[in-house]
C-alpha positions in Angstrom: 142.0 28.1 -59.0 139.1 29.5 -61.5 140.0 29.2 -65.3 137.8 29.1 -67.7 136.5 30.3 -71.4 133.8 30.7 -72.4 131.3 32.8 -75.5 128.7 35.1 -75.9 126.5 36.1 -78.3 125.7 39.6 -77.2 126.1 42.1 -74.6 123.1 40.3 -72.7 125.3 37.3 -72.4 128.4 39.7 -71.5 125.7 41.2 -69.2 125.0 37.1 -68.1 128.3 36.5 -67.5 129.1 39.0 -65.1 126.6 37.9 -63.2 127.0 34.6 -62.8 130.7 36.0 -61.9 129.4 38.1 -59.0 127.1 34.6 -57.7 130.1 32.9 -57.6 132.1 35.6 -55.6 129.2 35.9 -53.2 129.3 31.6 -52.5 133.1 31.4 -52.6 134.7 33.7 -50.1 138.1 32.7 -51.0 138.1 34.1 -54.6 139.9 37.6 -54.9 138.0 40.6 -54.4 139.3 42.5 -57.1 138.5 42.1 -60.8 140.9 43.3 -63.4 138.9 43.7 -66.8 141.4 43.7 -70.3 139.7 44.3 -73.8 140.1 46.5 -76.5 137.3 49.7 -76.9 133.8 48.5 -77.0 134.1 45.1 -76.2 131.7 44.8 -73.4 133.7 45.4 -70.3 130.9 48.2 -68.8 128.0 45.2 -69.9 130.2 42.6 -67.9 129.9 45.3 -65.3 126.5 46.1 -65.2 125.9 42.4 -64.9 128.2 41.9 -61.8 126.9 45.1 -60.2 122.7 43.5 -61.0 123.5 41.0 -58.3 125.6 43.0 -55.5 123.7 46.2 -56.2 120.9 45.6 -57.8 119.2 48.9 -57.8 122.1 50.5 -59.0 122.4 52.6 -62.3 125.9 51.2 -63.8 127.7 53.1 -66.3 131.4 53.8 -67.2 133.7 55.7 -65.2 135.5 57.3 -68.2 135.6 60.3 -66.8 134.8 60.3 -63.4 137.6 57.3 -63.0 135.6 55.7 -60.5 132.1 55.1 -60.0 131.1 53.8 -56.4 128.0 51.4 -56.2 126.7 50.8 -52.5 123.4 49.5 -52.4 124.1 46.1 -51.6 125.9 44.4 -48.8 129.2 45.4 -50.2 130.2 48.2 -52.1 131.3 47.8 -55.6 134.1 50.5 -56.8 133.9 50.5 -60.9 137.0 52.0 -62.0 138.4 52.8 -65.6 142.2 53.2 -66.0 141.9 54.6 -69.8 143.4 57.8 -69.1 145.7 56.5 -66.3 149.1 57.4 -67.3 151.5 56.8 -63.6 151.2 55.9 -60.0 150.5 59.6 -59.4 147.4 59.1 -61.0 146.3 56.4 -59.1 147.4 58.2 -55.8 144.9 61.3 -56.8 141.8 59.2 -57.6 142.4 57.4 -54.0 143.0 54.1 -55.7 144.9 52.5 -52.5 142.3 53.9 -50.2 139.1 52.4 -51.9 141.1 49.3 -52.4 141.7 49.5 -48.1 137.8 49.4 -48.0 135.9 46.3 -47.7 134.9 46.3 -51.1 134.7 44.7 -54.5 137.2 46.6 -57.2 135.8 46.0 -60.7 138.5 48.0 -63.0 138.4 48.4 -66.9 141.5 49.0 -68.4 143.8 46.9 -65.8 146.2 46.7 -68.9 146.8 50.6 -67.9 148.2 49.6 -64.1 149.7 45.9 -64.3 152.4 47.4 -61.5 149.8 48.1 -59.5 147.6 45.1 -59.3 147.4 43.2 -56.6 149.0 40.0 -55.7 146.1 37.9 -56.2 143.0 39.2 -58.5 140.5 37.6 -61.5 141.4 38.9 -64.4 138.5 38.7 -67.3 139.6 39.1 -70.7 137.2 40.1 -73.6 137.6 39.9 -77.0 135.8 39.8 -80.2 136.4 36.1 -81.9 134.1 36.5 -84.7 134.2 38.9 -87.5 131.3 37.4 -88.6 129.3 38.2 -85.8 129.8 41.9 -84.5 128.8 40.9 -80.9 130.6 37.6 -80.2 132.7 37.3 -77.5 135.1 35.4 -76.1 135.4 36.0 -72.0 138.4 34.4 -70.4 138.6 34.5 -66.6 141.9 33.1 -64.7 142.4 33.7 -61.3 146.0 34.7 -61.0 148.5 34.6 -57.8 152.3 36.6 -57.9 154.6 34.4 -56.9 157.0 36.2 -54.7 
């Protein structure tokens, strides 16, 4: 099971982070291939993106879904489907953006604002967490990644 904490310093080390995050996917075939991203506004969920999409699609231009909702990414070996739940307000919603059919595809989900759709995650995913942890230090971060099971 991955769990682990760890900091960054700026949103090159997000960037960093979400990177080495994607490696590890690519080596490990039994981690979940969906990643549920939790954090407040502006606290680096697009930069852990961009890092996660520089090694699975590396000429790809990554920016936020806002409000396109989902942003595909398929210049790699597998497709990468960057989704932000912000304005996700019901399972209707996530039935008229396709959310069940990209998820069908043999893909990578990557969604910001999983906090949006906790009913509709599924059974086993990585959540990453980021937060700020230092007032101090505008662009410190604190990335928490656990990979979590239902237990039904």
């Amino acid at each position: 099971m991955l769990q682990r904490a760890l900091h960054t310093a700026s949103a090159a080390e997000t960037e960093a982070a979400g990177a080495a995050l994607a490696r590890e996917m690519q080596e490990n075939a039994a981690l979940p291939r969906f990643v549920a991203l939790f954090g407040d506004l502006g606290v680096g969920k697009t930069a852990f993106v961009r890092g996660f999409a520089s090694v699975l699609s590396p000429t790809s231009l990554v920016r936020s879904p806002t409000f396109a909702l989902v942003n595909e990414y398929a210049r790699g070996e597998i497709p990468l489907f960057h989704f932000d739940m912000y304005r996700i307000e019901s399972e209707d919603d996530l039935y008229s953006i396709g959310f069940e059919d990209y998820l069908a595809r043999e893909g990578i989900a990557l969604v910001e604002w999983s906090e949006n759709i906790l009913s509709s995650l599924p059974a086993h995913y990585l959540a990453v967490t980021i937060t700020k942890d230092n007032a101090d230090a505008p662009d410190s971060r604190l990335l928490t990644l656990e990979e979590r099971i239902a237990l039904c």
